[in-house]
PQR file of N, CA, C, O and H, with PARSE charges and radii, in Angstrom:
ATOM      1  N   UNK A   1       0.836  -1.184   0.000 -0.4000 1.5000
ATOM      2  CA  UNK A   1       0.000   0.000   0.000 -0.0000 2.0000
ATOM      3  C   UNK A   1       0.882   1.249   0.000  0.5500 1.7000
ATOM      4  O   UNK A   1       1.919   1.281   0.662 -0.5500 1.4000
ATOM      5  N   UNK A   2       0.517   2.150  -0.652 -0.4000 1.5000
ATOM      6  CA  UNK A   2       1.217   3.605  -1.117 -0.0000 2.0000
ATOM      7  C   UNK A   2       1.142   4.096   0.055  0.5500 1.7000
ATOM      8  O   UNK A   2       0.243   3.651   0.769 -0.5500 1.4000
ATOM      9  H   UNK A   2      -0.326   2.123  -1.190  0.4000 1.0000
ATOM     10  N   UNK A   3       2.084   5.192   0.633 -0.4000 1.5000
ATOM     11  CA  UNK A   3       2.187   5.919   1.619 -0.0000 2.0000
ATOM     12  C   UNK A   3       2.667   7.489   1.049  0.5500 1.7000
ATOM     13  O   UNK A   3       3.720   7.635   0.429 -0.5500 1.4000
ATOM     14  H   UNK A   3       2.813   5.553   0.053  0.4000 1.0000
ATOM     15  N   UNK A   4       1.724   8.643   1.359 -0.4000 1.5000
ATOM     16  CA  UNK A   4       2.203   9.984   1.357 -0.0000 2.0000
ATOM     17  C   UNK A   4       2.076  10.646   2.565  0.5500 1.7000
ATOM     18  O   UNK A   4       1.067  10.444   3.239 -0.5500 1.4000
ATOM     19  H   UNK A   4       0.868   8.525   1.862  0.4000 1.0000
ATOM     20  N   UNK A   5       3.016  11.475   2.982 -0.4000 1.5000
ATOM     21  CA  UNK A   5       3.229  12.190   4.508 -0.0000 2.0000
ATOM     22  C   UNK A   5       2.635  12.795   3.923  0.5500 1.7000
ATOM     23  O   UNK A   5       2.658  12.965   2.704 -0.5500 1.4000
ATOM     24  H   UNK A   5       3.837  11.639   2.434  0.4000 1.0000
ATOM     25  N   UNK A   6       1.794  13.364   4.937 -0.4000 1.5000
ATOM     26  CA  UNK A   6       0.674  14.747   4.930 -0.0000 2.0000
ATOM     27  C   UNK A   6       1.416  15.932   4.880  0.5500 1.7000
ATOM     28  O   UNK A   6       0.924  17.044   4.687 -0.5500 1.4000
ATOM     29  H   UNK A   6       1.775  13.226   5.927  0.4000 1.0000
ATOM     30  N   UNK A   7       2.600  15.690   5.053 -0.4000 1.5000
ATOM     31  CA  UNK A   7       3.650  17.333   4.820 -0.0000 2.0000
ATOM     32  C   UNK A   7       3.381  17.216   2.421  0.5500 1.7000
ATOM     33  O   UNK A   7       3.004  18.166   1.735 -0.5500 1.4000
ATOM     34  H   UNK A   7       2.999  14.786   5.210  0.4000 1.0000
ATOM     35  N   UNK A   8       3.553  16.540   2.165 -0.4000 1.5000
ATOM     36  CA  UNK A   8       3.693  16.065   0.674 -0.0000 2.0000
ATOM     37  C   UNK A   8       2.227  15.982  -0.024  0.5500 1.7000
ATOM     38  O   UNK A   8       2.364  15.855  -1.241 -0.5500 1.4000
ATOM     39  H   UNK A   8       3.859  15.768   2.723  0.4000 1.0000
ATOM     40  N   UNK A   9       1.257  16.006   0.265 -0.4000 1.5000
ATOM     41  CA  UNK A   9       0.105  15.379   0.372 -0.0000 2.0000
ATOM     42  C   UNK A   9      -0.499  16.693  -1.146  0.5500 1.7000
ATOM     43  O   UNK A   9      -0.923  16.516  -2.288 -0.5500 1.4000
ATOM     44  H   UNK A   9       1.146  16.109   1.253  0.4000 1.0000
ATOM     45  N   UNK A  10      -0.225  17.860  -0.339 -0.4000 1.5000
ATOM     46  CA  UNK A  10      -0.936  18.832  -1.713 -0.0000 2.0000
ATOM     47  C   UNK A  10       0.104  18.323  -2.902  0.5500 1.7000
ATOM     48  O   UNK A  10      -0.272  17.916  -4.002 -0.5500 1.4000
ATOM     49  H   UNK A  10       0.119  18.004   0.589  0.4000 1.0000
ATOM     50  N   UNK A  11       1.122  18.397  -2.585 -0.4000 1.5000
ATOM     51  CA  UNK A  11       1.796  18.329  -3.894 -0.0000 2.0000
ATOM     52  C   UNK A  11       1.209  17.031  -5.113  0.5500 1.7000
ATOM     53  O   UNK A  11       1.079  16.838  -6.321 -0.5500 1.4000
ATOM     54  H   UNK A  11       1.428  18.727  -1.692  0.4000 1.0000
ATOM     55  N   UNK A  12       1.052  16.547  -4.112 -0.4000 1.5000
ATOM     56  CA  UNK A  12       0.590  15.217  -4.743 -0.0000 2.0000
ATOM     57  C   UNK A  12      -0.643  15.316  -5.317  0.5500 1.7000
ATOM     58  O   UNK A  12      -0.980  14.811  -6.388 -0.5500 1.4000
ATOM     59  H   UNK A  12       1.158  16.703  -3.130  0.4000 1.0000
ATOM     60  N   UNK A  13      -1.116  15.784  -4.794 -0.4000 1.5000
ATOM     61  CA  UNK A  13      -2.905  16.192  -4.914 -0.0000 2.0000
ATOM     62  C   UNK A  13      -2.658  17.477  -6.518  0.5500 1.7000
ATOM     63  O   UNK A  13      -3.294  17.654  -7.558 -0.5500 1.4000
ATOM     64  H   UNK A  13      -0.842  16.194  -3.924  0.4000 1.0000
ATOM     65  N   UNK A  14      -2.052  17.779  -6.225 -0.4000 1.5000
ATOM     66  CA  UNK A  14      -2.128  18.610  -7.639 -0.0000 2.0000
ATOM     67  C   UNK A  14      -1.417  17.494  -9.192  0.5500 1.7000
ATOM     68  O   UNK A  14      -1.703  17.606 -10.384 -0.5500 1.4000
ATOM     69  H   UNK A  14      -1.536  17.636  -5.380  0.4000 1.0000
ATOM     70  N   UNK A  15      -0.801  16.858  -8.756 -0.4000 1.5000
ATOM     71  CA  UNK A  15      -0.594  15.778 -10.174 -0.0000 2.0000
ATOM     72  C   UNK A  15      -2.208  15.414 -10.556  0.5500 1.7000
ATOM     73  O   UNK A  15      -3.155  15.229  -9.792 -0.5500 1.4000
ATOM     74  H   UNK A  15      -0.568  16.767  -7.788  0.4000 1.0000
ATOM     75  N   UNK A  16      -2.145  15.381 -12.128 -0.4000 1.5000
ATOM     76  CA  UNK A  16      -2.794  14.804 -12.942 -0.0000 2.0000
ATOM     77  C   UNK A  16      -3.514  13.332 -12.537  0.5500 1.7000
ATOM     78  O   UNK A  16      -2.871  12.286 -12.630 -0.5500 1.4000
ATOM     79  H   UNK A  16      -1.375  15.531 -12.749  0.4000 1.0000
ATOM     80  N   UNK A  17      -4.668  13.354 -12.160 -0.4000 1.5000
ATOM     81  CA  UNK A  17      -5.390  11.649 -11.932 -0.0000 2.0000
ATOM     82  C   UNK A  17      -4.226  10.542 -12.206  0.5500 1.7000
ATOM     83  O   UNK A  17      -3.366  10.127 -11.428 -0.5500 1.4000
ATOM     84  H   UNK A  17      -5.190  14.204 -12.084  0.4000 1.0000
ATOM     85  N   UNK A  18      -4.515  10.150 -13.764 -0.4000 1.5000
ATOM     86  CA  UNK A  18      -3.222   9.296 -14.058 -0.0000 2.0000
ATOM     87  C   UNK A  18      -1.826   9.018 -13.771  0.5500 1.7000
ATOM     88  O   UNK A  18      -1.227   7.944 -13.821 -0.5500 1.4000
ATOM     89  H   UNK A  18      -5.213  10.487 -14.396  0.4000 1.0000
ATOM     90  N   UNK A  19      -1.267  10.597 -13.349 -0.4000 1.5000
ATOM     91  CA  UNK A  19      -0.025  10.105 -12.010 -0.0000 2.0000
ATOM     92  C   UNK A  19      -0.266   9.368 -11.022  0.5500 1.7000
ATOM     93  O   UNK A  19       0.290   8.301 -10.760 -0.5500 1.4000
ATOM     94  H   UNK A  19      -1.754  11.470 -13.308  0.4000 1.0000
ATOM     95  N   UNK A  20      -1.322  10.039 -10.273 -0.4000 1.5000
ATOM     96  CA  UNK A  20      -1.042   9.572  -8.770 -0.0000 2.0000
ATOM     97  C   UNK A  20      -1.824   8.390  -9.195  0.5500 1.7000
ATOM     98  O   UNK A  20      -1.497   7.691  -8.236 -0.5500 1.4000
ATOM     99  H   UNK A  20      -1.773  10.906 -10.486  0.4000 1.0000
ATOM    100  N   UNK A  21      -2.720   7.505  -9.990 -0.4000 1.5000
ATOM    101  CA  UNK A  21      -3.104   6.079 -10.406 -0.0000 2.0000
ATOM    102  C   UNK A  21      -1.658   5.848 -10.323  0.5500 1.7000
ATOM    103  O   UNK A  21      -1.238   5.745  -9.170 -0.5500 1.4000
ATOM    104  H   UNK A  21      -2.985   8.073 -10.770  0.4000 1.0000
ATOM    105  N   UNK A  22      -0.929   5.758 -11.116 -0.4000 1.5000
ATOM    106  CA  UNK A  22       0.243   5.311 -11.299 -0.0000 2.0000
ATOM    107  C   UNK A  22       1.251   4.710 -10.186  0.5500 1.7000
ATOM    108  O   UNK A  22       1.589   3.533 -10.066 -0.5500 1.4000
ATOM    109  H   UNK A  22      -1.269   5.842 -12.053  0.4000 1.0000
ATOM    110  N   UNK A  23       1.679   5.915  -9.337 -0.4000 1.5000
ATOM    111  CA  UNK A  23       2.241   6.111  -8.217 -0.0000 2.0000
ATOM    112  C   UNK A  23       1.663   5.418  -7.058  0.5500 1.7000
ATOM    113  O   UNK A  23       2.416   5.079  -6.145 -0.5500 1.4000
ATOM    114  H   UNK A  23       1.404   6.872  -9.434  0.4000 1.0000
ATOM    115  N   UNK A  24       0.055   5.102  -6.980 -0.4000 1.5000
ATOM    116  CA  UNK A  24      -0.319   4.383  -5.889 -0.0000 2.0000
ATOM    117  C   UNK A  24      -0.265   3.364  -6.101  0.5500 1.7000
ATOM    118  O   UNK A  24      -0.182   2.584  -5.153 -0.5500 1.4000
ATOM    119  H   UNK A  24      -0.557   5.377  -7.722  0.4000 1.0000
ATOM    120  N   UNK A  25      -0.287   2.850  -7.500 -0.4000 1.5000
ATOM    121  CA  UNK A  25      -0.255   1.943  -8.103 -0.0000 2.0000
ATOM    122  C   UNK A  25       1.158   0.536  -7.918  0.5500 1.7000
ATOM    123  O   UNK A  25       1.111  -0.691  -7.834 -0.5500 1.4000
ATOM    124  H   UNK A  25      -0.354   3.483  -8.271  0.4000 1.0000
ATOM    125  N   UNK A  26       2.230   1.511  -7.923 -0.4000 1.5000
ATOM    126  CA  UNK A  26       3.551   1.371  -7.849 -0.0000 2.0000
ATOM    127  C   UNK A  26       3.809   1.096  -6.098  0.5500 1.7000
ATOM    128  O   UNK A  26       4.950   0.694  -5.870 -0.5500 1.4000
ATOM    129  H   UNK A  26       2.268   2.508  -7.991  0.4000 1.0000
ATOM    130  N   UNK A  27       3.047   1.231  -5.028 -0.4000 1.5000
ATOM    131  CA  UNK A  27       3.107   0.914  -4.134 -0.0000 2.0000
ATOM    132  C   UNK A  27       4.193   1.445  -2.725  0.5500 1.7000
ATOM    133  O   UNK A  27       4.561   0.984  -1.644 -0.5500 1.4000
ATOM    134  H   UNK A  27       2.120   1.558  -5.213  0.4000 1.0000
ATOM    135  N   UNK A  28       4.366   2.520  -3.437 -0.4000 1.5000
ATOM    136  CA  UNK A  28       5.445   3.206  -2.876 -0.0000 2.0000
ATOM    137  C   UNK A  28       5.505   3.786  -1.807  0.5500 1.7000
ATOM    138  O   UNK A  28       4.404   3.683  -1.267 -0.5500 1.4000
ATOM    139  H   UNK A  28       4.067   2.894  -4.314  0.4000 1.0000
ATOM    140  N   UNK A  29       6.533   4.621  -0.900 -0.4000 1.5000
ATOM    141  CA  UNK A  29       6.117   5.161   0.211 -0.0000 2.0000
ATOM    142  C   UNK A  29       6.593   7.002  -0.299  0.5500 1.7000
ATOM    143  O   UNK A  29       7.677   7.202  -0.847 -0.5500 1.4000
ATOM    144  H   UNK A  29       7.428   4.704  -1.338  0.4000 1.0000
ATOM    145  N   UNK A  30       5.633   8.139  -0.018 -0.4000 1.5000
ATOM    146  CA  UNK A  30       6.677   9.153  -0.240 -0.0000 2.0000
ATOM    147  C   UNK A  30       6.818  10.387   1.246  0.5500 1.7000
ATOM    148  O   UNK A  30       5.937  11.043   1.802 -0.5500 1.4000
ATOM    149  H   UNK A  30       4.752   7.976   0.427  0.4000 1.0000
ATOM    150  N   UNK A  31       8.322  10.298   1.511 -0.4000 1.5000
ATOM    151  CA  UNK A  31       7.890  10.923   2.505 -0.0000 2.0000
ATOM    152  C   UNK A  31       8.395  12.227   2.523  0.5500 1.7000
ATOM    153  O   UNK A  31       8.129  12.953   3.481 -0.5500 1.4000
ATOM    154  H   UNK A  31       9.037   9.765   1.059  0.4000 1.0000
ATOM    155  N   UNK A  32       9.552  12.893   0.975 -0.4000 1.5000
ATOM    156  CA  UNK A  32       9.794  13.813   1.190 -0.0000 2.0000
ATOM    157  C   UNK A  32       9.482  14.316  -0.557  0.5500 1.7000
ATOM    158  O   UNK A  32       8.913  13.585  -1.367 -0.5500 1.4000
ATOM    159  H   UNK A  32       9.768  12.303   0.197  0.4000 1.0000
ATOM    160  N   UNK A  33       9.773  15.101  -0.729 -0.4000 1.5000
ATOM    161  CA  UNK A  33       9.602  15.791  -2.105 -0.0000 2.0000
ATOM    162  C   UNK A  33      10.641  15.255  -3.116  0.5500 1.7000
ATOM    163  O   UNK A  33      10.508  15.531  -4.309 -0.5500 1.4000
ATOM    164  H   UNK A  33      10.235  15.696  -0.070  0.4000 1.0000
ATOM    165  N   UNK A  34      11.588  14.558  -2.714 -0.4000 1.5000
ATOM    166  CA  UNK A  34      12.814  13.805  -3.745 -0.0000 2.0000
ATOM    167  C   UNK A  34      12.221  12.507  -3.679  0.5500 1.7000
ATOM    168  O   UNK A  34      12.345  12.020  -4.803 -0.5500 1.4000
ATOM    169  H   UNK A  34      11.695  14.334  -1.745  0.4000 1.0000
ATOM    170  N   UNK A  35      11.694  11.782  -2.992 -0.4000 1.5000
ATOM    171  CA  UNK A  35      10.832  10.880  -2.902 -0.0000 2.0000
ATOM    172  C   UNK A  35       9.823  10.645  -3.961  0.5500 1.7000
ATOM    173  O   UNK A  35       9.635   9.568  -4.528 -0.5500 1.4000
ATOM    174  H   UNK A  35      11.593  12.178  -2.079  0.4000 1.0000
ATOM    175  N   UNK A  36       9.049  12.010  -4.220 -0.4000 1.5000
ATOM    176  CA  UNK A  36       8.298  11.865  -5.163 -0.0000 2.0000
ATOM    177  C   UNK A  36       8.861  12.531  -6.332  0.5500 1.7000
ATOM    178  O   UNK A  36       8.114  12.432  -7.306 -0.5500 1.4000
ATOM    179  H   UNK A  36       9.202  12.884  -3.759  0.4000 1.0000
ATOM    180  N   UNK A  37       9.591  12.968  -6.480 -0.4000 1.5000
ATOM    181  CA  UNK A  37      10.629  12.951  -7.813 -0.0000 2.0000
ATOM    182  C   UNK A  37      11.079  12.333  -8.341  0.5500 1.7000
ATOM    183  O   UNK A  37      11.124  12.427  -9.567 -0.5500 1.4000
ATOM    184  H   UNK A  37      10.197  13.049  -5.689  0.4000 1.0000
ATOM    185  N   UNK A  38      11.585  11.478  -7.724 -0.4000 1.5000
ATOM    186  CA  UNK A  38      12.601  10.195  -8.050 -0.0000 2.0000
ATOM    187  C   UNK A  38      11.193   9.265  -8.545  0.5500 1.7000
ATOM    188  O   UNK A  38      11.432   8.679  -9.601 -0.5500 1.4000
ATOM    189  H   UNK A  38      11.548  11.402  -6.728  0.4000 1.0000
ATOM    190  N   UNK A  39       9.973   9.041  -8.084 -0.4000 1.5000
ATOM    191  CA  UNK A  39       8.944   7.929  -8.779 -0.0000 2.0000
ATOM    192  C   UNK A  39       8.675   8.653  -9.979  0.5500 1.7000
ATOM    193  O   UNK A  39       8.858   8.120 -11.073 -0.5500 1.4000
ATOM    194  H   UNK A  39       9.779   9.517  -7.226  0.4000 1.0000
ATOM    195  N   UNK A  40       8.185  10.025  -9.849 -0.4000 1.5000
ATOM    196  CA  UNK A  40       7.898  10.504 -11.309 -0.0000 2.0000
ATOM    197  C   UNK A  40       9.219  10.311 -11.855  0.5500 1.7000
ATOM    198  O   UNK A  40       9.135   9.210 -12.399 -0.5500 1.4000
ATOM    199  H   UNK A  40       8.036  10.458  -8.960  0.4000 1.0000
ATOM    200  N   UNK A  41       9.976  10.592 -11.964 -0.4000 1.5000
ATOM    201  CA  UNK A  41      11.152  10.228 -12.995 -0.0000 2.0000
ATOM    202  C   UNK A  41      11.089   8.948 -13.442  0.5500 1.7000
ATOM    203  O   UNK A  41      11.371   8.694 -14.613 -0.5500 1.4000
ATOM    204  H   UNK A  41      10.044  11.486 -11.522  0.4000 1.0000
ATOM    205  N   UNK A  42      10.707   7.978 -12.557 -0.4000 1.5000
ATOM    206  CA  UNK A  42      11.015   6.159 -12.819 -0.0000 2.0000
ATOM    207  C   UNK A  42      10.063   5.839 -14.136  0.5500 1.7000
ATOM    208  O   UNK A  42      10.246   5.010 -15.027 -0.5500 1.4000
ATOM    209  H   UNK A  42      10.478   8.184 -11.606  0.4000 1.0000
ATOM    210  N   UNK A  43       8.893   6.866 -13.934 -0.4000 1.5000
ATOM    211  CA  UNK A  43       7.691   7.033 -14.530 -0.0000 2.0000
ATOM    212  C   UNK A  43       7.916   7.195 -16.153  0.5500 1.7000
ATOM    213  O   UNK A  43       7.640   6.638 -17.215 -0.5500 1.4000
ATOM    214  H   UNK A  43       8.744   7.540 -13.210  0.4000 1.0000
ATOM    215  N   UNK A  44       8.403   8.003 -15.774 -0.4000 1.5000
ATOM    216  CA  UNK A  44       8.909   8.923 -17.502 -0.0000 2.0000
ATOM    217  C   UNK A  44       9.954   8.544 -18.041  0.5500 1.7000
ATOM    218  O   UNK A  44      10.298   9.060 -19.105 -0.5500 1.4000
ATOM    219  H   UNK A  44       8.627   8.456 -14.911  0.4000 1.0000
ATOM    220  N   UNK A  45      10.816   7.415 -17.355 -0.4000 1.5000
ATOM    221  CA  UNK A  45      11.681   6.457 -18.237 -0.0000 2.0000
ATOM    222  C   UNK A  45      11.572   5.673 -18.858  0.5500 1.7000
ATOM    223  O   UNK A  45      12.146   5.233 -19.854 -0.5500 1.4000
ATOM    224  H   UNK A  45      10.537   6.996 -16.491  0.4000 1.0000
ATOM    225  N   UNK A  46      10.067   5.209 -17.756 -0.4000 1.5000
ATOM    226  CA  UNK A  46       9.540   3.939 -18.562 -0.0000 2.0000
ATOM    227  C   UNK A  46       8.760   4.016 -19.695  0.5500 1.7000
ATOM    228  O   UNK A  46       8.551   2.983 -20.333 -0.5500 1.4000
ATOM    229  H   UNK A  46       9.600   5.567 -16.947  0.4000 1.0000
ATOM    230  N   UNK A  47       8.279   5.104 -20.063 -0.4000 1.5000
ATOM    231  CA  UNK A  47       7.273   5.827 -21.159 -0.0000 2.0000
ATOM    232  C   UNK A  47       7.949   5.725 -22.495  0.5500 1.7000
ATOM    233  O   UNK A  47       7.408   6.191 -23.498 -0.5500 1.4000
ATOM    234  H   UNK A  47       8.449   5.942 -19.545  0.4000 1.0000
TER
END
């Protein structure tokens, strides 16, 4: 199960539906803002 700290939480909330599908998807934990950089990047390599 995906994990976002509530410090991260808007940021997240402003990605596009299909990111954060993605990202919860991926099962990840994010707890700082490089955290969720580093998945969107993993994202857009794989594309």
């Amino acid at each position: 199960m995906s994990y976002v700290d509530p410090k991260l939480r808007y940021r997240f909330e402003s990605l596009p539906i299909e990111l954060k599908n993605e990202i919860l998807r991926r099962d990840v934990s994010l707890y700082t803002l490089n955290d969720l950089i580093e998945c969107l990047q993993s994202i857009v390599e794989e594309e």
